[in-house]
Structures are given as structure tokens and as C-alpha cells.
C-alpha positions as CSV (number, residue, x, y, z in Angstrom):
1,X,-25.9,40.5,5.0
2,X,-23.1,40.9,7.3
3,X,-22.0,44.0,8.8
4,X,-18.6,45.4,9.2
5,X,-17.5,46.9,12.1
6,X,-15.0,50.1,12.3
7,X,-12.3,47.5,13.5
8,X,-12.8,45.1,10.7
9,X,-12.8,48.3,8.0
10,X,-9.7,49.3,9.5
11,X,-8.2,46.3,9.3
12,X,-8.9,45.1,5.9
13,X,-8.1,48.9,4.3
14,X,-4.9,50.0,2.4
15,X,-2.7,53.1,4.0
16,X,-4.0,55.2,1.7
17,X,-7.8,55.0,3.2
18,X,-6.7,54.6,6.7
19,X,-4.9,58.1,6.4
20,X,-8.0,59.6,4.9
21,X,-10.0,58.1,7.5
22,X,-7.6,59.4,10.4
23,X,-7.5,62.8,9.1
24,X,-11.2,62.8,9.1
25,X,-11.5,62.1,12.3
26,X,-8.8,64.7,13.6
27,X,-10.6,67.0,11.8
28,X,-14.0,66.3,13.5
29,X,-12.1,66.4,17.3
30,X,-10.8,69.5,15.8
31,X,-14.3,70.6,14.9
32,X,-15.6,69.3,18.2
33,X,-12.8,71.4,20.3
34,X,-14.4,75.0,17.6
35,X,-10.8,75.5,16.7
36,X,-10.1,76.8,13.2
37,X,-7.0,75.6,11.1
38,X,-4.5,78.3,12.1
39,X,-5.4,78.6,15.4
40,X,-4.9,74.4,15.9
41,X,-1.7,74.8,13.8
42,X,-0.2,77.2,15.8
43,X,-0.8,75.4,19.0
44,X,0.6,72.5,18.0
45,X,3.8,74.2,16.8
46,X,3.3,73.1,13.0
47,X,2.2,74.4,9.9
48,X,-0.9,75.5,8.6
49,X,0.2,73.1,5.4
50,X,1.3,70.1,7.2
51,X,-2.0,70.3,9.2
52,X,-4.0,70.8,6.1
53,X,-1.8,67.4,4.7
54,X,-2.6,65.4,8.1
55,X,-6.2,66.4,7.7
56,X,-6.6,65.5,4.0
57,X,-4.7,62.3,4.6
58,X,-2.2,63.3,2.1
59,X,0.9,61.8,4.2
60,X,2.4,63.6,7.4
61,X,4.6,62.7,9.7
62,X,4.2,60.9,12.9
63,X,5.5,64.6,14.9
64,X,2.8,66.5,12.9
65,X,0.0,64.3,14.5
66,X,1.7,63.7,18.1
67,X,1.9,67.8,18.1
68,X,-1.6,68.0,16.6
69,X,-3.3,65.3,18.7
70,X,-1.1,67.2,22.2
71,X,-2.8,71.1,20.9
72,X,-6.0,69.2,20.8
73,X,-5.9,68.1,24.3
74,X,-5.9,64.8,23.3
75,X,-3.2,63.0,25.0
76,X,-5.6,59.7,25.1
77,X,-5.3,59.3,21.9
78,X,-2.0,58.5,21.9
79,X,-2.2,55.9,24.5
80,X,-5.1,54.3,22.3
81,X,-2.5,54.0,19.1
82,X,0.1,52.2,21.2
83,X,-1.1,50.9,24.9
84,X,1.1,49.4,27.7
85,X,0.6,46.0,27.1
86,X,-0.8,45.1,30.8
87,X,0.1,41.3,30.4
88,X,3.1,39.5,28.8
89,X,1.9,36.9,26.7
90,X,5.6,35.5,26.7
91,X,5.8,35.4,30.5
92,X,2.3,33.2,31.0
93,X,4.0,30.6,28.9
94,X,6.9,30.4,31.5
95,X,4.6,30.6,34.5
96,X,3.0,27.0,35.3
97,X,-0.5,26.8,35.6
98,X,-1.8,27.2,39.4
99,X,-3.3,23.2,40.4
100,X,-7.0,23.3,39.6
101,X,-7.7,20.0,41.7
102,X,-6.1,18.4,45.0
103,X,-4.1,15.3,44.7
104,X,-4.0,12.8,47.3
105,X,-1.7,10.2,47.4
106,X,-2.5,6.7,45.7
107,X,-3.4,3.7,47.8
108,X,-1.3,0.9,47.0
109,X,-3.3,-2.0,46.0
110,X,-2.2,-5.4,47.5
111,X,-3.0,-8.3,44.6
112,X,-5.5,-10.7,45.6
113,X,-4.0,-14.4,45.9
């Protein structure tokens, strides 16, 4: 039997379940933070509806969870669905590889008569 890791259920889901599964998971940092509905709403500036739709995984827009992930005091979040890329892929192509071994010239070889 093989198990499936979070990553690998997230990769191989359709929108539909990875909304559902995203609203879940607001909903428990919501949970974990004790805020009600209205209360989180209000704080992040939205409404109580499109909250309740980000929650249910029913579609909202990317403002509704920016605002909702901010009123949760969970800026980190945001980082973690789009990170600084900390290396270039691109630019280690372009960059030759450092010498791993020292060359020394070649002796030349005088032919024996």
C-alpha cells in the first residue's frame, strides 16, 4: 500500500476539492484564533457571505482570502502560496561551474628514436 502525502493530494486534485480543502483549513486557523464568522468578517473588511463562500469552498476571490488570511494574523500564509524564489534557476545555467580539480600543465613527451 502506498501512502499519499498532503502534497501529492494536492497535486493530483481538481479546483473544486482544493477550494474545499483550503476553506477547511481557514476555517480551522479561524477556529484556532476562537473567532466567530462575523467577528473574522468584519476584520477583514468583507462579508459575512463571501467569508461563508471562502469557507465552504464555493469560489471567492483572491481579495476575500488575502483580507481573510491578513484579519487572521496570518501574513505567513501568504508568503507560503507564492515565495521569493531565493535562487534563479535561469541564472545557474549562465554561471560556469567553479573548477573541482587543479590542472597542471602537460609534459610534452619527446618520441623515443
Amino acid at each position: 500500500m502506498i501512502a499519499i502525502t498532503g502534497v501529492d493530494m494536492l497535486i493530483n486534485n481538481n479546483i473544486e476539492n482544493l477550494q474545499g480543502d483550503l476553506g477547511h483549513r481557514i476555517r480551522k486557523l479561524r477556529l484556532a484564533r476562537n473567532l466567530d464568522q462575523r467577528t473574522t468578517a468584519e476584520k477583514a473588511g468583507v462579508s459575512l457571505r463571501a467569508l461563508g463562500k471562502l469557507e465552504n469552498g464555493r469560489g471567492s476571490t483572491l481579495e476575500t482570502l488575502l483580507r481573510t488570511l491578513r484579519a487572521l494574523d496570518y501574513v505567513k500564509g501568504i508568503e507560503m502560496l507564492a515565495p521569493e524564489p531565493t535562487i534563479n534557476p535561469l541564472s545557474m545555467l549562465r554561471t560556469p561551474k567553479p573548477q573541482q580539480r587543479v590542472r597542471r600543465p602537460r609534459k610534452l613527451r619527446v618520441p623515443k628514436a
